[in-house]
Each structure stands twice: as C-alpha cells, then as structure tokens.
NUFIPA-673602 format. One record per residue: residue number from 0; x, y, z of N, C-alpha, C in turn. Coordinates in Angstrom, 1 decimal, padded with zeros to 4 digits. Layout:
NUFIPA-673602
nr: NUM, nxx: X, nyy: Y, nzz: Z, caxx: X, cayy: Y, cazz: Z, cxx: X, cyy: Y, czz: Z
...
end
This chain:
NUFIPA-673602
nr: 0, nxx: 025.1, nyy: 006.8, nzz: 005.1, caxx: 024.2, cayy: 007.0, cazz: 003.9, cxx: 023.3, cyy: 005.8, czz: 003.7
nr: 1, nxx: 024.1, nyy: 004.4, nzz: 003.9, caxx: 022.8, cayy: 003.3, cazz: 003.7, cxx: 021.5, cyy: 003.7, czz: 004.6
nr: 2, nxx: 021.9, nyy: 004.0, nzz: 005.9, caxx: 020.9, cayy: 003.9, cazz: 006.7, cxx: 019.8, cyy: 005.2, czz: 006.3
nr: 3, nxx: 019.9, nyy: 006.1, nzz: 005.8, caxx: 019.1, cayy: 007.1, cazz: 005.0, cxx: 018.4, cyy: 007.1, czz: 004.4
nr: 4, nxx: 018.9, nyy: 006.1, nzz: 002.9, caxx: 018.1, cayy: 005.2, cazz: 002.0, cxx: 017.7, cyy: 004.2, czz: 002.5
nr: 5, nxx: 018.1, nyy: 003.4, nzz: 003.3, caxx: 017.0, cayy: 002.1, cazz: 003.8, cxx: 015.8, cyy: 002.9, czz: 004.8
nr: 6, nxx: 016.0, nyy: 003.5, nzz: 005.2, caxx: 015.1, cayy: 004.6, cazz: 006.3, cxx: 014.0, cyy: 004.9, czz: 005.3
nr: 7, nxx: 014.6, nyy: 006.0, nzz: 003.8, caxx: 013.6, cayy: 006.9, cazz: 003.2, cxx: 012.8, cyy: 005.9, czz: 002.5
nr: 8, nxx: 013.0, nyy: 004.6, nzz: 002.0, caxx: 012.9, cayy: 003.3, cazz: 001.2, cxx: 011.4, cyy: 002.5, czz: 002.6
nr: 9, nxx: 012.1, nyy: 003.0, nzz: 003.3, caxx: 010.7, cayy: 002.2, cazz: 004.5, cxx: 009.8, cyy: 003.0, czz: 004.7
nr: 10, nxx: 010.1, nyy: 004.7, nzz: 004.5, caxx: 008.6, cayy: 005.3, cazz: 004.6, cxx: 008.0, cyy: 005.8, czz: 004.1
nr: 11, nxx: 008.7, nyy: 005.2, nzz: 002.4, caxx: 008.0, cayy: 005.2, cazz: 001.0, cxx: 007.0, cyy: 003.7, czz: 001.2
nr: 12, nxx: 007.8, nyy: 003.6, nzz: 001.4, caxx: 006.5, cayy: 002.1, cazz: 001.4, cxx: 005.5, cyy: 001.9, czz: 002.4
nr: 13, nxx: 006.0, nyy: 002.7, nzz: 003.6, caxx: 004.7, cayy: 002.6, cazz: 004.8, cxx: 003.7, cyy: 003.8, czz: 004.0
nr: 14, nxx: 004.1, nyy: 004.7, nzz: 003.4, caxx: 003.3, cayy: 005.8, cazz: 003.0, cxx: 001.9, cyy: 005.5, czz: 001.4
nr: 15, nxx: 002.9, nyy: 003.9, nzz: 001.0, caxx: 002.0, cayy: 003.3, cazz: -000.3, cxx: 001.1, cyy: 002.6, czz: 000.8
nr: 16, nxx: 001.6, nyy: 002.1, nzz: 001.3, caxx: 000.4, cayy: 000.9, cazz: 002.3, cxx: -000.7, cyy: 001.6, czz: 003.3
nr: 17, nxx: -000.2, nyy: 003.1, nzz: 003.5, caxx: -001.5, cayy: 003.8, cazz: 004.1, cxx: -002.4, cyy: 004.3, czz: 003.1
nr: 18, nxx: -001.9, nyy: 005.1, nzz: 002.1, caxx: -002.4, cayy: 005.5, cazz: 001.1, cxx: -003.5, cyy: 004.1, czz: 000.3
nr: 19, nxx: -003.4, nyy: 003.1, nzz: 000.7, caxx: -004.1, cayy: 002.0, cazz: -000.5, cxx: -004.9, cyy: 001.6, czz: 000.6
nr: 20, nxx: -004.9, nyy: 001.4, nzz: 001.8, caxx: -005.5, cayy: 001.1, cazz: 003.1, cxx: -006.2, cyy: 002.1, czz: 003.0
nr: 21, nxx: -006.0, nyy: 003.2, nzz: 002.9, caxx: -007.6, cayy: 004.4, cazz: 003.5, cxx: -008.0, cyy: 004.7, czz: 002.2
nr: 22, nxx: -007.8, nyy: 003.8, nzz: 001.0, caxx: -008.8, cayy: 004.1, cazz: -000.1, cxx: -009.8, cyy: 003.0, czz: 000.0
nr: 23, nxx: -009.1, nyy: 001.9, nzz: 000.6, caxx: -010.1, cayy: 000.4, cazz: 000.5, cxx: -011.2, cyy: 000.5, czz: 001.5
nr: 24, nxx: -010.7, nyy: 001.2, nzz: 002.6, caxx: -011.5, cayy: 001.6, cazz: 004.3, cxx: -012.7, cyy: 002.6, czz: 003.4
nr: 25, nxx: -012.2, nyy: 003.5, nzz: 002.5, caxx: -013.4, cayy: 004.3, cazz: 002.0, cxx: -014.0, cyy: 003.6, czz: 001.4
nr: 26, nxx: -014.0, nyy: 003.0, nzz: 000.2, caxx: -014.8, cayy: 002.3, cazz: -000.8, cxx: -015.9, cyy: 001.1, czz: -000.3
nr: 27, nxx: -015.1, nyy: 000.6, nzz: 001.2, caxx: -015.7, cayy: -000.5, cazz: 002.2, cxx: -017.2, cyy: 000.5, czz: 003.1
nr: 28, nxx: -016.3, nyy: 001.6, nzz: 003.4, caxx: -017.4, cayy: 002.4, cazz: 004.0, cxx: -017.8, cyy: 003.6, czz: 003.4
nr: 29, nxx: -017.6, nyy: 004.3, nzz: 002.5, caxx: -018.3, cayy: 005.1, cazz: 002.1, cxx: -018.7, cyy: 004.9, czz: 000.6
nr: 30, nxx: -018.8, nyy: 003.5, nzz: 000.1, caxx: -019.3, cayy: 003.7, cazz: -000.6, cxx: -020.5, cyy: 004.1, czz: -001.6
nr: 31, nxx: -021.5, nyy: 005.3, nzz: -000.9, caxx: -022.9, cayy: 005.4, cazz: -000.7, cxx: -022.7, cyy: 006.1, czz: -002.5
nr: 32, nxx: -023.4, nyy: 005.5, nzz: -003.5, caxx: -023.3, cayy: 006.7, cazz: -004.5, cxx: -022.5, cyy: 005.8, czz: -005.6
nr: 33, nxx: -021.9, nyy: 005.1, nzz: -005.4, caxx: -020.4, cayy: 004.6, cazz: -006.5, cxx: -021.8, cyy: 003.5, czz: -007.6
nr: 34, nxx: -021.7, nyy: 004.1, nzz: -008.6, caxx: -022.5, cayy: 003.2, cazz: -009.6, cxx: -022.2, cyy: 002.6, czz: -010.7
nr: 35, nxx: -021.2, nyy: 002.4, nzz: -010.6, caxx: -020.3, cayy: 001.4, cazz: -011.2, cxx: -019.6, cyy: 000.2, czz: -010.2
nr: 36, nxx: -020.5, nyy: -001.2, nzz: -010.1, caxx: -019.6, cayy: -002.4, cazz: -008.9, cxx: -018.4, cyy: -002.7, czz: -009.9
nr: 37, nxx: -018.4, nyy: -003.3, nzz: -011.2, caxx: -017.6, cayy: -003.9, cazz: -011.3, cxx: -015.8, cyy: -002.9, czz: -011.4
nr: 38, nxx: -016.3, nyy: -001.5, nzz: -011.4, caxx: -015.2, cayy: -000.6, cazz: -010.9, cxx: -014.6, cyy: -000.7, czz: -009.7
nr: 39, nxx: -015.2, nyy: -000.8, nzz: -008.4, caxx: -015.4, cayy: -000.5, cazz: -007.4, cxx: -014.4, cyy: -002.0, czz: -006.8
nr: 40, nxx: -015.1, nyy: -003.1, nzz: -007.5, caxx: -014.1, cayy: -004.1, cazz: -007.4, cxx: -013.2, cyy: -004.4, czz: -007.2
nr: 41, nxx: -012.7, nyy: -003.9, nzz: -009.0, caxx: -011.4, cayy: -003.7, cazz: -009.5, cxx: -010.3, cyy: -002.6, czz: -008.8
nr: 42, nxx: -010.9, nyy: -001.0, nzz: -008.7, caxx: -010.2, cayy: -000.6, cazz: -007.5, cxx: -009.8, cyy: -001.3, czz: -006.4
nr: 43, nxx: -010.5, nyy: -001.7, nzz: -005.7, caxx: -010.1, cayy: -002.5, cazz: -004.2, cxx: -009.3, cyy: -003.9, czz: -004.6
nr: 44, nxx: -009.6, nyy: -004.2, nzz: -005.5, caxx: -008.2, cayy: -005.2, cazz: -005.6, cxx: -006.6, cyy: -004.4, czz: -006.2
nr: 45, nxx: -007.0, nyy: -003.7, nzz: -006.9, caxx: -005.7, cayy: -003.2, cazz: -007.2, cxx: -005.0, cyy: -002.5, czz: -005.9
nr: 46, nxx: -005.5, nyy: -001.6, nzz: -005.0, caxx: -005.3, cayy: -001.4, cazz: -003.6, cxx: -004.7, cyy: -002.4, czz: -003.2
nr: 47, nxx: -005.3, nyy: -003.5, nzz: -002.5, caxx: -005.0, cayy: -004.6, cazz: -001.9, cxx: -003.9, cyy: -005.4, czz: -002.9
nr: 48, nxx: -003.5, nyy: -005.1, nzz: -004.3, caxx: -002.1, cayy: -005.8, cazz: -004.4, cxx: -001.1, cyy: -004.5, czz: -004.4
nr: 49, nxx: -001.5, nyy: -003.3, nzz: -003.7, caxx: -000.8, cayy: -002.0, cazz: -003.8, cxx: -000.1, cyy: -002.2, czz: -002.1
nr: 50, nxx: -000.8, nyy: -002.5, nzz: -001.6, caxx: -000.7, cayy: -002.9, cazz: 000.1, cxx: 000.1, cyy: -004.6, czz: 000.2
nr: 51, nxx: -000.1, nyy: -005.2, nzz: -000.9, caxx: 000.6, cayy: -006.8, cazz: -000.9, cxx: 002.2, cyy: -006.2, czz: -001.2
nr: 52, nxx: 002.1, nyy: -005.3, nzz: -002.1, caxx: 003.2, cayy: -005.3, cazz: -003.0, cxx: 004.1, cyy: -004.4, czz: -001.7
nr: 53, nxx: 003.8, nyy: -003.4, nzz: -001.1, caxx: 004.1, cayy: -002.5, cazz: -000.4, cxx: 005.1, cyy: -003.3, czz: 001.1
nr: 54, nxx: 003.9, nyy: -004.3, nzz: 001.5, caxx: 004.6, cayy: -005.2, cazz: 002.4, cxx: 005.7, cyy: -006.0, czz: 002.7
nr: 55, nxx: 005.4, nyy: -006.5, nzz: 001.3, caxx: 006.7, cayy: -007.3, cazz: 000.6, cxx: 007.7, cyy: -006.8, czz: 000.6
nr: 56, nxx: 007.7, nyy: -005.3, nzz: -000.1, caxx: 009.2, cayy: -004.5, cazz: 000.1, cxx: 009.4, cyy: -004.2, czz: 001.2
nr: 57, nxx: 009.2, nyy: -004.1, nzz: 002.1, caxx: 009.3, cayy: -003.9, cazz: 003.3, cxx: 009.9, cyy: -005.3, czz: 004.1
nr: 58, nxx: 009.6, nyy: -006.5, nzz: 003.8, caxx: 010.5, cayy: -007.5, cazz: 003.7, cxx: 011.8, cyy: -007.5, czz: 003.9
nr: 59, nxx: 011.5, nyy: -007.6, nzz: 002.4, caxx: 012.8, cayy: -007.1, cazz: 001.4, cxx: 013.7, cyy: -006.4, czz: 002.2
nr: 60, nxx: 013.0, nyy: -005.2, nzz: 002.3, caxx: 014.3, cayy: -004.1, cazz: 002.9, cxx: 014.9, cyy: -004.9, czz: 004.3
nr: 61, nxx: 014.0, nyy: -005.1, nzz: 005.3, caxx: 014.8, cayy: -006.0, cazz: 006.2, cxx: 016.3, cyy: -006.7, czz: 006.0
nr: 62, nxx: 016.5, nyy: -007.4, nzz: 005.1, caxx: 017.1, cayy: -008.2, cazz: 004.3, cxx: 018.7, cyy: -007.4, czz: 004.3
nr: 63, nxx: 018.6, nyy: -006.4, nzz: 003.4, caxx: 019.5, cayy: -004.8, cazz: 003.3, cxx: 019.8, cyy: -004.2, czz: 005.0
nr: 64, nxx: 019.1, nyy: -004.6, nzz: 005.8, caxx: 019.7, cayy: -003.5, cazz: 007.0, cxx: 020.8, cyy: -005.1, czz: 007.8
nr: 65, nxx: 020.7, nyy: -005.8, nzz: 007.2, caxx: 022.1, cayy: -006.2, cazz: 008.0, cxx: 023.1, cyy: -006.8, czz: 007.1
nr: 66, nxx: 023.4, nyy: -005.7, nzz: 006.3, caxx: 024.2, cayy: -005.9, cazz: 005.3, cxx: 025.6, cyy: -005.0, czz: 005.9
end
C-alpha cells in the first residue's frame, strides 16, 4: 500500500508541475491579446511557485520511499 500512495503522491505532483509549465509556455508564447501586464505577471509567478512548490514535494517524497 505505501508504494501506491507514494506512486499516486508522485503523479499528483508531476501532473501540478505540467499543468503550471504549459500555462507559463503559453503566457511566454501566446501571449498575443492579454491586456492586462500587471496580471500576466502575477499569473506566471504564481505558476512558477506552483512548479517550485510541486518540485519540492517531490523531494520530499524521495525521503518516504526508503522508509
């Protein structure tokens, strides 16, 4: 059972870090139209601590598989 939850726990978190990666990739490149910068910004940093934070647990979980 650990290994299920440490499994389902890793591709919850690879699935936040794709998900925040192909919003930043769009905003980087398709931004054609977005008329609001200081939104645009703030999106892409919150992304990029959504991809910090994502990585980190993924650390973390490391840690738990040789328990």
């Amino acid at each position: 059972m650990k290994k299920e939850i440490l499994e389902a726990l890793e591709k919850k978190y690879q699935a936040e870090i794709a998900e925040a990666d192909a919003i930043v990739k769009l905003f980087l490149e398709k931004s054609v139209g977005v008329a609001d910068h200081a939104n645009v910004i703030s999106e892409v940093d919150k992304q990029i601590h959504r991809i910090s934070s994502g990585e980190e647990k993924l650390e973390i979980l490391k840690g738990f598989e040789e328990l």
